[in-house]
C-alpha positions in Angstrom: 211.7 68.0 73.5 210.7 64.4 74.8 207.3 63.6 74.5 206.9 62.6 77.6 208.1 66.1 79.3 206.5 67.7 77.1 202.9 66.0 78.8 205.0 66.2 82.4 205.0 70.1 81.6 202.0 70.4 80.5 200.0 68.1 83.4 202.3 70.8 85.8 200.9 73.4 84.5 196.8 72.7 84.3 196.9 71.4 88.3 198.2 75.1 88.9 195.6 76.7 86.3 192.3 74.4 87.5 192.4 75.3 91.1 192.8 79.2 90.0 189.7 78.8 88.1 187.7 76.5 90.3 188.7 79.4 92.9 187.7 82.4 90.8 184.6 80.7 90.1 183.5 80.5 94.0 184.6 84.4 95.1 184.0 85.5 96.7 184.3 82.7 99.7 185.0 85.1 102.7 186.1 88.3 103.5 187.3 91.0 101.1 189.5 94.3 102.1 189.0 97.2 100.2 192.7 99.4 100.7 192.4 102.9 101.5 196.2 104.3 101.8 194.5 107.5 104.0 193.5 107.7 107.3 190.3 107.2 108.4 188.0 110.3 108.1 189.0 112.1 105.0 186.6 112.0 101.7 188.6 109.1 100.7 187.8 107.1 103.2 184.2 107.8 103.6 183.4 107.2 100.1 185.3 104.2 100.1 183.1 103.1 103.4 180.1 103.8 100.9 180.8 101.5 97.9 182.2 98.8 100.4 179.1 98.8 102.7 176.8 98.5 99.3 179.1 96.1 97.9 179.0 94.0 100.7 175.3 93.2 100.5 175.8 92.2 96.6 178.9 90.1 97.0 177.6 87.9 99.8 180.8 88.7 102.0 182.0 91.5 103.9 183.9 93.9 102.3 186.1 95.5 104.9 187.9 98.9 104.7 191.7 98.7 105.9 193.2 102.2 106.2 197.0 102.2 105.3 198.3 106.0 104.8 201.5 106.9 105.1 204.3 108.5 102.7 201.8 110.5 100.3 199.6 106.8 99.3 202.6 104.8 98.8 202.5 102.6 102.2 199.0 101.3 100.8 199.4 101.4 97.3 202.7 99.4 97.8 200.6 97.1 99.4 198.2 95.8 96.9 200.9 95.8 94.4 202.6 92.9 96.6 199.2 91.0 97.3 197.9 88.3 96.4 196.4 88.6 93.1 193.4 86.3 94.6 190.7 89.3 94.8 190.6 89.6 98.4 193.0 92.5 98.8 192.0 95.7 96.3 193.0 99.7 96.4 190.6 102.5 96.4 192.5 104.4 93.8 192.5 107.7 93.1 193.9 110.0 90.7 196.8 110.4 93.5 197.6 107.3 93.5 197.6 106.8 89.9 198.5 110.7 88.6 199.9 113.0 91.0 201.8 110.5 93.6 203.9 109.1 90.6 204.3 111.9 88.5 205.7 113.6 91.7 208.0 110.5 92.4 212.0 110.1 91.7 211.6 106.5 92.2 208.9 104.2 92.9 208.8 100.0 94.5 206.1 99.2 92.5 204.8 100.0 88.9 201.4 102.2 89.0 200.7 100.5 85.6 202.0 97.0 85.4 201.4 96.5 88.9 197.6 96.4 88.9 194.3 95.9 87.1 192.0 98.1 86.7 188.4 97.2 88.8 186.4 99.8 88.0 186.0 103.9 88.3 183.4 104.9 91.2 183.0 108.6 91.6 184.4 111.7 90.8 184.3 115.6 92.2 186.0 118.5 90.4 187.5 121.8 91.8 185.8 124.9 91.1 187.9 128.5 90.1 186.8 131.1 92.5 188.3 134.6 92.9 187.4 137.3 95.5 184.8 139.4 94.4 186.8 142.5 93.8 189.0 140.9 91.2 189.4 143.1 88.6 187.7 139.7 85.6 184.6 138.2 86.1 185.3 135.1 84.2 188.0 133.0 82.3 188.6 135.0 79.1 188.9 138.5 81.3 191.5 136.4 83.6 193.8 135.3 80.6 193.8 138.8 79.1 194.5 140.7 82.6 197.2 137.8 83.1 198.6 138.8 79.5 198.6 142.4 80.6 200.2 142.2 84.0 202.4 139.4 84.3 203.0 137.7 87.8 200.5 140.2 89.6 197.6 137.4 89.5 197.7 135.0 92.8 196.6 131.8 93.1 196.8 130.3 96.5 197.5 126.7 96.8 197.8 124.1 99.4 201.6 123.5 99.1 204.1 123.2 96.7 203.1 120.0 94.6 199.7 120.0 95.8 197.0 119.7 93.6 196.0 123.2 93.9 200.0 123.8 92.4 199.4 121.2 90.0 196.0 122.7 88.5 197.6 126.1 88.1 200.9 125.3 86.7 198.2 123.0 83.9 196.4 126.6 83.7 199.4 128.5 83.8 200.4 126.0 80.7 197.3 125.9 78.8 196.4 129.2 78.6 199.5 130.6 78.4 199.9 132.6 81.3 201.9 133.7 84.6 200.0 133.3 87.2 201.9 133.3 90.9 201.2 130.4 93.3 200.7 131.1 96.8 201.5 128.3 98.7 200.3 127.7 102.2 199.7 124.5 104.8 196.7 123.6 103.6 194.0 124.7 100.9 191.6 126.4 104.4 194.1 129.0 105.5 194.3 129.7 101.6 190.9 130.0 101.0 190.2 132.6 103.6 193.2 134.2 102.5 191.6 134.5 98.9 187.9 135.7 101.0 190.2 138.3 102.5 191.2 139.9 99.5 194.6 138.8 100.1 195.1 136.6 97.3 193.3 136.8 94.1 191.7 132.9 93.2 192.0 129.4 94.8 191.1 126.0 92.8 187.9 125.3 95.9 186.1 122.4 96.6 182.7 122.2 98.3 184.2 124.6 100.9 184.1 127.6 99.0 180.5 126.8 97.7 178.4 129.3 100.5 181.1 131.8 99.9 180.0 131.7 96.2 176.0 131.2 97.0 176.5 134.3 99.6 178.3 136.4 96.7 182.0 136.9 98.6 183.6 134.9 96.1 182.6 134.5 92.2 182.9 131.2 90.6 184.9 131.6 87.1 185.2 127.8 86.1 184.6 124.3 87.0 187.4 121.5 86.2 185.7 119.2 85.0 185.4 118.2 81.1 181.3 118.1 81.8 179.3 120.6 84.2 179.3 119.8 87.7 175.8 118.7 89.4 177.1 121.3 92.2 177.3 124.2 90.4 175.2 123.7 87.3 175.4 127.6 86.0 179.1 127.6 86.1 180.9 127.0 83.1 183.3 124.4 83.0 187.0 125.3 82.4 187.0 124.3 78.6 184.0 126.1 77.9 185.0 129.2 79.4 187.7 129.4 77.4 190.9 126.9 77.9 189.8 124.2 75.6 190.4 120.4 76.7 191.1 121.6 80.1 190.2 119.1 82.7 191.5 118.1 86.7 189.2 116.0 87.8 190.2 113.9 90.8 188.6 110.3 90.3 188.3 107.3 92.4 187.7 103.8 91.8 189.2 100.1 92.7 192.0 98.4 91.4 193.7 95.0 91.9 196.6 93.8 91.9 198.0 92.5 88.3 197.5 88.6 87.2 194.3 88.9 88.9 192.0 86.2 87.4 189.6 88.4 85.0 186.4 86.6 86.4 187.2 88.1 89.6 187.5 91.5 88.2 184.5 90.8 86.2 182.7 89.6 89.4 183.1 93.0 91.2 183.0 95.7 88.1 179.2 93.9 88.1 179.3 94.5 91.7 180.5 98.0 92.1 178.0 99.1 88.9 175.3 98.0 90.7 176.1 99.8 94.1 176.3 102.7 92.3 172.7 102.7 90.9 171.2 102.3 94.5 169.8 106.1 95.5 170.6 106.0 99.1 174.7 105.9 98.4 173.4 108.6 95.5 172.1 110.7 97.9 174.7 110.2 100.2 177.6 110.9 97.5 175.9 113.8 96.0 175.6 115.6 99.5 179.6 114.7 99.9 180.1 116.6 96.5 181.0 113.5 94.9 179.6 112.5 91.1 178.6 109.1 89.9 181.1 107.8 87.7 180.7 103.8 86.6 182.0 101.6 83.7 184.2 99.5 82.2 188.4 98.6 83.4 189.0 99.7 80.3 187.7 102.8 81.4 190.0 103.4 84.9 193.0 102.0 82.9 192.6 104.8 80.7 192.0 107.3 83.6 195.2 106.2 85.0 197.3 105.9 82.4 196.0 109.6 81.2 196.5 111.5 84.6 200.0 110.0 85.1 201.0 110.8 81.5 199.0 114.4 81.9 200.9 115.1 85.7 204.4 114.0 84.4 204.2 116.7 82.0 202.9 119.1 84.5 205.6 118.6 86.6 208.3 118.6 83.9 207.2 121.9 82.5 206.7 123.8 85.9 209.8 122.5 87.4 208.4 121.2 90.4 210.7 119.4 92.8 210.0 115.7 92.8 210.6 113.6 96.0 
């Protein structure tokens, strides 16, 4: 190549590279909005409102929510994935958005992987295994062996097919090796008093069924989680009572979208860490059932490439429909 296009080329390409990094090192310069692809109200969107409201004081600029749900997260998750990559449009990520929403998925306008990078993992809440109190096992190895001995006659209710309520028992169903029937209704409430009625055997719960279980109508077999859950700190968690490596924890945390300058991300992982150590949003997510998670993008990279990896299987093995 001529010398001279060869400097041409390589002048070109440092007046597009300086201004990136003379920007990156300014951000952030004005307003920041913080995707959520649910509508407003839901545990999403309130403990995204939490990290952005704490946020904004340690950035300098606002950090403004924009709710976009629609088509099970893909409106909003599309979204990102076609910003900017300038830091000032991010998705609060879950592990729907980056497990069950593309492992249930024929196709997909954007990559869940190569489409984004990783910010930083916030919280974290995991289901707990209750049953009605007249089931005939009181915890996780009694279940497997009356499963073993009567095939099909446990019930599970769940929120819908491909919920995560069908996705956690078809992983159970897998794991421990047994056939347990999923009762699916429109919604995980009318399932859960179903299950208080006697009706149905055991539900996957979240903090809904905790008075039932405080008030003895329901006993608590297992949590989800890989570690014991703040909520329930005398329940066992599912590996430990029994179905080793188990774990469905839903997670949330911020992503970007990809060829986002790395001193941005950098920026607000430092940021988001430091929200997460102030003990008014601890309070606040600990009396919404959430858990403190915090690190690295290494760390939600790994989350998401695990739960869609983990969920593809799910799906493949139980023969659920994909849409």
């Amino acid at each position: 190549m001529n010398l001279s296009i060869l400097r041409s080329l390589l002048l070109s390409a440092g007046s597009v590279l300086l201004p990136l990094w003379a920007f990156s090192q300014s951000y952030p310069s004005r307003p920041v909005k913080l995707v959520v692809p649910y509508a407003p109200g839901a545990i999403t969107d309130i403990a995204a409102r939490l990290a952005a409201e704490r946020m904004t004081a340690l950035l300098g600029q606002s950090m403004i929510v924009d709710n976009r749900g629609g088509a099970g997260t893909r409106i909003g998750v599309q979204h990102v994935a076609t910003a900017q990559p300038d830091g000032y449009t991010l998705l609060f990520a879950n592990s729907i958005t980056h497990g069950t929403m593309p492992a249930m998925a024929k196709s997909l306008p954007f990559d869940p992987i190569k489409d984004f990078a990783p910010v930083v993992p916030l919280f974290w809440y995991a289901n707990i295994y209750v049953c009605n109190a007249a089931a005939p096992f009181n915890n996780i190895v009694e279940l497997i062996a009356y499963a073993k001995k009567n095939p099909g006659r446990v019930t599970n209710a769940t929120a819908g097919p491909g919920s995560g309520h069908h996705l956690a028992g078809s992983l159970f169903n897998s794991m421990a090796g047994v056939d347990i029937t999923q009762v699916h209704y429109k919604g995980g409430g009318p399932g859960l008093q179903d299950v208080l009625a006697g009706n149905v055997n055991c539900i996957y719960g979240d903090s809904a069924a905790k008075p039932h279980v405080d008030a003895g109508r329901l006993k608590a077999l297992a949590t989800t989680g890989l570690q014991v859950d703040p909520r329930f700190p005398s329940t066992p968690t599912m590996d430990a009572a029994g179905v080793k490596d188990f774990s469905f924890v839903v997670w949330q945390g911020i992503a970007a979208p990809a060829g986002t300058p790395p001193e941005i991300i950098a920026r607000l992982n430092a940021a988001a860490n430091e929200a997460l150590k102030d003990p008014a949003l601890q309070k606040r997510t600990f009396d919404l059932s959430l858990n403190i998670y915090g690190g690295t993008p290494d760390k939600l990279g790994q989350l998401m490439r695990t739960d869609i990896a983990k969920f593809s299987r799910v799906v493949k093995d139980a023969n659920i429909p994909t849409e």
